[in-house]
C-alpha distance (Angstrom), angle and dihedral (degrees) to the residues before:
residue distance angle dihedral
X1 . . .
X2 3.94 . .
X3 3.99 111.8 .
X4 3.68 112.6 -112.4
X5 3.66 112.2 -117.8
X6 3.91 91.5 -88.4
X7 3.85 102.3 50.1
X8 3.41 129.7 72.1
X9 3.86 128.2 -175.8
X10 3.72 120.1 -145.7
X11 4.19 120.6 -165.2
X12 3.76 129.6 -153.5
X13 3.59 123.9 -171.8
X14 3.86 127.6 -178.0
X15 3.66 113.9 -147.5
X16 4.01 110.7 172.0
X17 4.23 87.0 107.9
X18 3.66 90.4 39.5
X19 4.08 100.1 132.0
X20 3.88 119.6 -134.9
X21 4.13 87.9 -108.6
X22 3.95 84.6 57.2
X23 3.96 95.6 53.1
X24 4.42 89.6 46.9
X25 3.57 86.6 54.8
X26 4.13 89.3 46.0
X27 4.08 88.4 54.8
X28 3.82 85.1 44.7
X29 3.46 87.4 70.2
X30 4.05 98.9 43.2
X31 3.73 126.3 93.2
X32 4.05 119.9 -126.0
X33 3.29 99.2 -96.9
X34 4.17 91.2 50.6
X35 4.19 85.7 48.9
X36 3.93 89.4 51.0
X37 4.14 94.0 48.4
X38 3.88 85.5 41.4
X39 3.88 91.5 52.2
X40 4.04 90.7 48.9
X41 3.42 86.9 70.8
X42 3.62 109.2 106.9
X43 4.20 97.1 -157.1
X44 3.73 127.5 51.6
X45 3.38 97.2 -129.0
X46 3.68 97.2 52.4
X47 4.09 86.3 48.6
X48 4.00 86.2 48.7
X49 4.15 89.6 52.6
X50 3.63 89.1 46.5
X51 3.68 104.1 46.8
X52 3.59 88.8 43.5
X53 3.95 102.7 60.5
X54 3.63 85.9 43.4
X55 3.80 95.1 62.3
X56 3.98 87.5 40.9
X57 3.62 94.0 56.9
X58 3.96 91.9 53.5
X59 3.78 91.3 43.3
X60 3.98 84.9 52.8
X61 3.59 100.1 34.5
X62 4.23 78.7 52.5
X63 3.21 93.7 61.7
X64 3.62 109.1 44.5
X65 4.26 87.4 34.8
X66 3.85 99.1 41.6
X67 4.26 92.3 -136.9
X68 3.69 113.0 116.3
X69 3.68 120.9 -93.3
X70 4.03 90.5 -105.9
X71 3.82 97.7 52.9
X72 3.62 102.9 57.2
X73 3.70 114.7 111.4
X74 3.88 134.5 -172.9
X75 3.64 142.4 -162.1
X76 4.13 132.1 -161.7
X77 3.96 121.5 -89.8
X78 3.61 123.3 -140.4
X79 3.66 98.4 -68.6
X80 3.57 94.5 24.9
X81 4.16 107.5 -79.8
X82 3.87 103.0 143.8
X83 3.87 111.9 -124.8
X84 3.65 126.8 -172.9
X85 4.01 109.9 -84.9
X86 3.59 103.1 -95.8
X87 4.27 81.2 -136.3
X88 3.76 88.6 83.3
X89 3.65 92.9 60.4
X90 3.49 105.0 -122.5
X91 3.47 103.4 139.9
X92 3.81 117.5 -165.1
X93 3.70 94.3 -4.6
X94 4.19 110.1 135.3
X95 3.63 142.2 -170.0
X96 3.82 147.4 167.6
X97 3.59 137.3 -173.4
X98 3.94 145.0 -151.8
X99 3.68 132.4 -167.9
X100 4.10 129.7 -172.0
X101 3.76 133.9 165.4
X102 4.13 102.8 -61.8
X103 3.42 101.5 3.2
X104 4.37 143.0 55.7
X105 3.54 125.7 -167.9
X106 3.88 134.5 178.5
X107 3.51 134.0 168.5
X108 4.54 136.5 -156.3
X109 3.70 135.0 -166.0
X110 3.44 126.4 156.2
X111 3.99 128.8 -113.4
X112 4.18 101.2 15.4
X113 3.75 132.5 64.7
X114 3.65 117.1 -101.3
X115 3.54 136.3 -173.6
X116 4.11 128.6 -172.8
X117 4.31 118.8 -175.7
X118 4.07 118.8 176.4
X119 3.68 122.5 -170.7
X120 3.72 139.8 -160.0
X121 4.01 102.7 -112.9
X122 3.80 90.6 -157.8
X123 3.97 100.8 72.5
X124 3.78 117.9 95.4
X125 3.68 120.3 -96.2
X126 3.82 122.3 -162.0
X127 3.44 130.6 -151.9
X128 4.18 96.0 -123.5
X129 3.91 82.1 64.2
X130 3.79 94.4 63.5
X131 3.74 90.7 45.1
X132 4.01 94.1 54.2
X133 3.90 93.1 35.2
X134 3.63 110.4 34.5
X135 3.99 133.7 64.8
X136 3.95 119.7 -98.7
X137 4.30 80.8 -118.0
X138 4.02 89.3 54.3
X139 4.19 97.3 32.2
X140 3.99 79.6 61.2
X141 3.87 91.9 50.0
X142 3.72 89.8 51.4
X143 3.85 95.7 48.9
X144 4.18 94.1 49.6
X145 4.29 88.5 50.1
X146 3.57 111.1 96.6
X147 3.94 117.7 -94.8
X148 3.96 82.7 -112.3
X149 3.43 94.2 57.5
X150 3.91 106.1 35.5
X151 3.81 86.4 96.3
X152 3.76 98.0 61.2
X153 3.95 91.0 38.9
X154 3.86 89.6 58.2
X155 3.55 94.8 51.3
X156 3.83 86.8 39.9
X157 3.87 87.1 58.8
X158 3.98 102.2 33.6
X159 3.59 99.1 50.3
X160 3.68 89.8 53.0
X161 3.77 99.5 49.4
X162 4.31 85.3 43.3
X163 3.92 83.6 63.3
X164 3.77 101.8 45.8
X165 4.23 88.3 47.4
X166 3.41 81.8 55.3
X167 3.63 107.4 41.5
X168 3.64 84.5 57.2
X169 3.78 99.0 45.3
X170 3.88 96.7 -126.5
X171 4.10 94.4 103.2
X172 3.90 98.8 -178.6
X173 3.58 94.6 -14.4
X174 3.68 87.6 96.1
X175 3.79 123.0 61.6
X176 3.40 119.3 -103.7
X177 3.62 94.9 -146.8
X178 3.63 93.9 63.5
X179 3.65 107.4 75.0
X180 4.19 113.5 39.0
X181 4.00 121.0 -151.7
X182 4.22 120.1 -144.1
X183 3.72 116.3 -167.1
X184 3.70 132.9 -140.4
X185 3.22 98.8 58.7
X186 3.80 99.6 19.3
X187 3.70 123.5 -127.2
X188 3.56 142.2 156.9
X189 3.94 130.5 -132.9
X190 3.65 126.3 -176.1
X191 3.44 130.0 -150.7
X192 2.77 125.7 -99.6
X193 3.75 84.9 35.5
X194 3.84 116.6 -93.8
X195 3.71 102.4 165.3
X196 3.98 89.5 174.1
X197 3.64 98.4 62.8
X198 4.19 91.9 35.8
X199 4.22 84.6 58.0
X200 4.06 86.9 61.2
X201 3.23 95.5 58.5
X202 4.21 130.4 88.1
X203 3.61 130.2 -177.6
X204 3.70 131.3 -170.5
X205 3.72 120.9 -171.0
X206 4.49 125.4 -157.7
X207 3.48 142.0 -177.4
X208 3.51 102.4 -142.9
X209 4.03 92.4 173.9
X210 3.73 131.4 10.0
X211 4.02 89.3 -107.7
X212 4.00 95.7 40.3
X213 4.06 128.0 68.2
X214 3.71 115.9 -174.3
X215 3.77 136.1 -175.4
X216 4.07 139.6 -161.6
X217 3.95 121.9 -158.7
X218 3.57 110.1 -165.4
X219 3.79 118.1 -171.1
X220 3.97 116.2 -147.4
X221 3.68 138.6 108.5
X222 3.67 120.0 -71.9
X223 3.52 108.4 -96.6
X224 3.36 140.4 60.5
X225 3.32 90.3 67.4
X226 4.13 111.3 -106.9
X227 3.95 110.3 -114.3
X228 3.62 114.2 -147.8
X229 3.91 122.2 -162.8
X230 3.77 110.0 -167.6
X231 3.97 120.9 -159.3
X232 3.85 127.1 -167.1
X233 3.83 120.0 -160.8
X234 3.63 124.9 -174.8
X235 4.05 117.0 -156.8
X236 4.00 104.1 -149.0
X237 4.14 131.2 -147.8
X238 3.95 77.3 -109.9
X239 3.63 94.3 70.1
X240 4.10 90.9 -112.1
X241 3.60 124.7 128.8
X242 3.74 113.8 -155.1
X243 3.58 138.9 -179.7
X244 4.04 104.6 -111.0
X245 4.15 96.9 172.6
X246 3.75 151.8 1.4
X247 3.65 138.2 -176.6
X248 3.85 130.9 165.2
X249 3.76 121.4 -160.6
X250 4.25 138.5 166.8
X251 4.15 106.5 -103.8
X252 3.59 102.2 179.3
């Protein structure tokens, strides 16, 4: 079930009742070299997290590839982004992935770059981060939202410049203060100002738990429209994984 070239499928899992027997068979599925990152990992919950999204991503890539979860191999992009090896002839086909306390997402299309990031909501966020991070356009956004709401608009704003970095491959490479985010609709300018490269671009934002916000950039020209299938998997104390939800809607 490879995506045609204007659908991409995004996958949540929750894994805070995931039971030890369910992580063993998670690293069952890992190579060596995704057991040795996972075992850097100083806490168990950040090893959890990591060894989680890792099996989701096979399980996803399985389905829209057709290999087995086990057999799918990567290798590093220019600046790092792993990329499925072009050996397994899967031309075109692309995916990223994001993991945070309680929950791992990852998404795949096929033909455009694509990057997803979700965040726990309930960690503190200081003010000195939006001023290093954020443009002087979206610093000003944060400042005029309501003390109340400064919380969600941070998230609102972070996760959505995580997944461009990442769609792009250049993580924190590239300055975060040269491209700015407005809300409601979303769009993306660069600075200095490229409006032909920001109209390529799409971005869909979820709240796939009351504690997590998560976002997708998706870089492709502006019509068709993008169709986005979202799936929600919930790993049980029984050691099952099961497909709670799904939903597929036009973004852009």
């Amino acid at each position: 079930m490879t995506p045609k070239r204007e659908e991409v499928c995004a996958w949540t899992m929750t894994i805070d009742a995931a039971s030890s027997a369910t992580v063993e068979n998670w690293r069952s599925c890992l190579d060596q070299d995704e057991l040795a990152q996972a075992d850097r990992f100083r806490f168990g919950k950040d090893r959890t997290a990591y060894i989680a999204a890792h099996w989701l991503v096979r399980n996803a890539l399985a389905i829209a590839g057709g290999l087995p979860p086990a057999c799918w191999r990567f290798v590093r992009g220019q600046y790092g982004k792993p990329k499925v090896d072009p050996a397994l002839d899967r031309p075109g086909l692309q995916f990223n992935l994001s993991h945070s306390q309680g929950l791992v997402a990852c998404a795949v299309t096929v033909g455009t770059a694509i990057g997803i990031d979700v965040e726990m909501t309930s960690r503190r966020v200081g003010l000195e981060i939006v001023e290093r991070y954020f443009s002087p356009a979206e610093v000003a956004v944060f400042r005029a939202t309501p003390p109340k709401q400064q919380r969600q608009m941070f998230f609102r704003l972070w996760t959505l410049k995580e997944a461009f970095v990442k769609a792009t491959g250049e993580g924190l490479r590239r300055p975060m203060d040269s491209f700015s985010f407005s809300l409601d609709p979303i769009s993306i300018a660069f600075h200095p100002h490229d409006p032909f490269e920001a109209n390529k671009w799409t971005f869909f934002e979820r709240r796939p738990t009351m504690n997590h916000a998560l976002a997708i950039a998706i870089r492709r020209p502006p019509s068709p429209p993008v169709s986005l299938s979202v799936f929600e998997v919930v790993a049980s104390g029984s050691g099952e994984c099961r497909l709670s939800a799904h939903c597929t809607l036009d973004v852009g």
